[in-house]
C-alpha positions in Angstrom: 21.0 42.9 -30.7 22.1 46.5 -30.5 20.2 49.5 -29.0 19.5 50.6 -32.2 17.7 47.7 -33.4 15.9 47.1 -29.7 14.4 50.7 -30.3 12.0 51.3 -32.7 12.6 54.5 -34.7 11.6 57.6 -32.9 12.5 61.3 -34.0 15.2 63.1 -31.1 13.0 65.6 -30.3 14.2 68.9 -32.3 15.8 72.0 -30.6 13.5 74.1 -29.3 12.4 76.8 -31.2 12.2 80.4 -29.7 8.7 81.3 -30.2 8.4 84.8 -32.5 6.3 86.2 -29.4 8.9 86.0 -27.1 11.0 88.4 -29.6 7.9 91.1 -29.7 7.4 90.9 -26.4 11.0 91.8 -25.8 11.1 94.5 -28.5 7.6 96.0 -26.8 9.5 96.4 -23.9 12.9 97.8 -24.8 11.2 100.1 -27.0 8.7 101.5 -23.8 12.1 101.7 -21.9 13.8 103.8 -24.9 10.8 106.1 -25.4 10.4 106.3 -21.4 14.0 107.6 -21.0 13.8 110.0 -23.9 10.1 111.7 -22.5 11.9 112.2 -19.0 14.8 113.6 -20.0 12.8 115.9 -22.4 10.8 117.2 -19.3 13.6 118.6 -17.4 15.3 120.6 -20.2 12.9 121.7 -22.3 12.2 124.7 -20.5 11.2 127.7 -22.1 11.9 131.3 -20.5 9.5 134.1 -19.4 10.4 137.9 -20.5 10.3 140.0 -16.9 6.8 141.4 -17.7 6.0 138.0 -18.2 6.6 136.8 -14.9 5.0 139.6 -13.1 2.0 138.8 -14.7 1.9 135.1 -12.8 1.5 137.3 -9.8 1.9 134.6 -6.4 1.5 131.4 -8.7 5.0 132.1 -10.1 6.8 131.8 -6.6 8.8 129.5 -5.6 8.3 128.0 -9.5 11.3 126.9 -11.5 11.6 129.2 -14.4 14.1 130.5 -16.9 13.5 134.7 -17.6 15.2 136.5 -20.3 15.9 140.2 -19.7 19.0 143.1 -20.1 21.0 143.8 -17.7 20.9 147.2 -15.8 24.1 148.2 -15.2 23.2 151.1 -12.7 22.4 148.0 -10.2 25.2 145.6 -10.6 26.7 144.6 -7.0 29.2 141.8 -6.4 30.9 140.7 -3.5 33.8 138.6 -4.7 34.9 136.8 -1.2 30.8 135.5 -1.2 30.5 135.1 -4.4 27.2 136.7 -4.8 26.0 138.6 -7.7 23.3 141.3 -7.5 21.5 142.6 -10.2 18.7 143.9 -12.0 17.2 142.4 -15.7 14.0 144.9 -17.1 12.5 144.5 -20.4 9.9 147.1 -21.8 7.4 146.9 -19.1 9.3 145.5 -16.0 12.2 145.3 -13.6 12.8 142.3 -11.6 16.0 142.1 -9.0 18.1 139.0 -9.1 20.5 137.2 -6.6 23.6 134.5 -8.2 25.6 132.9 -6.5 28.7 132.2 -8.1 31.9 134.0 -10.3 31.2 136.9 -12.6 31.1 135.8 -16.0 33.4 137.7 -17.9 30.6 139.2 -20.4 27.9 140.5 -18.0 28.0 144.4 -18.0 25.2 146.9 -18.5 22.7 146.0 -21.3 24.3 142.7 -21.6 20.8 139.9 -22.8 20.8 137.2 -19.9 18.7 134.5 -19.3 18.4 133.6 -15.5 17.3 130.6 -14.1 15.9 129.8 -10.9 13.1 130.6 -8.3 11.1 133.8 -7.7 11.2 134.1 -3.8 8.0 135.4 -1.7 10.1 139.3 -1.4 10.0 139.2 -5.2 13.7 138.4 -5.9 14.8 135.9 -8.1 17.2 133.6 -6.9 19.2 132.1 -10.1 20.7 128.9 -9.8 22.0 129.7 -13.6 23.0 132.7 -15.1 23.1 133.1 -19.2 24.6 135.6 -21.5 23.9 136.1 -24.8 26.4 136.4 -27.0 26.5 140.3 -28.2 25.7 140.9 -31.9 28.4 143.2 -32.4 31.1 140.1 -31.4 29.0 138.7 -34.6 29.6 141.9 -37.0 33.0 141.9 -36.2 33.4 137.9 -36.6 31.9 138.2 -40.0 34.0 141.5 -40.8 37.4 139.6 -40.1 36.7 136.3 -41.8 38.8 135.9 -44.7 36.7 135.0 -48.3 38.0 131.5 -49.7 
């Protein structure tokens, strides 16, 4: 007799089957993990900037508070010290003037009544320490673009 005929018939036991709640289980969880990472990055640059008045307004609350303020640059206060690197100046809108420290180069656009946005931290003597400075990109650099552009 062989071992076939010594055994009687039984089924090989078929190949496992993943189970379908092993797959939505694993989707539930890359998916939390996805949505997670976009939330958190979200949260750190969706910042939206004060005006100057704005910021006044916070009174104490807004020191030592990471914000972004937009203002125009006074050009009667610019100071830089180029061996340092530090930038001093002063952004006012309608109703405010607040003084503002950056460390770092010059951009090559910030003049008198240039639009910047600063970011950084309002210090307890009431001067903003910007970690980031901004410029705007002047309107009449647009008018001119527009001016020279050749019709096709």
């Amino acid at each position: 007799m062989t071992t076939e005929e010594r055994m009687p018939d039984m089924e090989m036991p078929a190949a496992s089957k993943p189970r379908p709640t092993k797959f939505i289980v694993g989707g539930f969880i890359i998916a939390a993990v996805v949505i997670y990472l976009i939330v958190s990055s979200l949260g750190g640059s969706t910042a939206y900037y004060l005006t100057v008045a704005e910021l006044m307004a916070k009174g104490p609350a807004a020191v030592g508070e990471k914000v972004r303020v937009s203002g125009v640059v006074d050009g009667a206060n610019i100071q830089y010290d180029q061996q340092n690197l530090v930038l001093r100046f002063d952004i006012v809108d309608n109703s405010g003037r607040l003084p503002v420290v950056y460390h770092g180069p010059r951009p090559d656009m910030f003049q008198d009544q240039a639009e910047a946005v600063v970011e950084g931290k309002l210090n307890a003597n009431g001067v903003f320490e910007a970690s980031n400075l901004l410029l705007k990109c002047p309107s009449k650099y647009e008018a001119a673009a527009t001016a020279t552009a050749s019709p096709r």
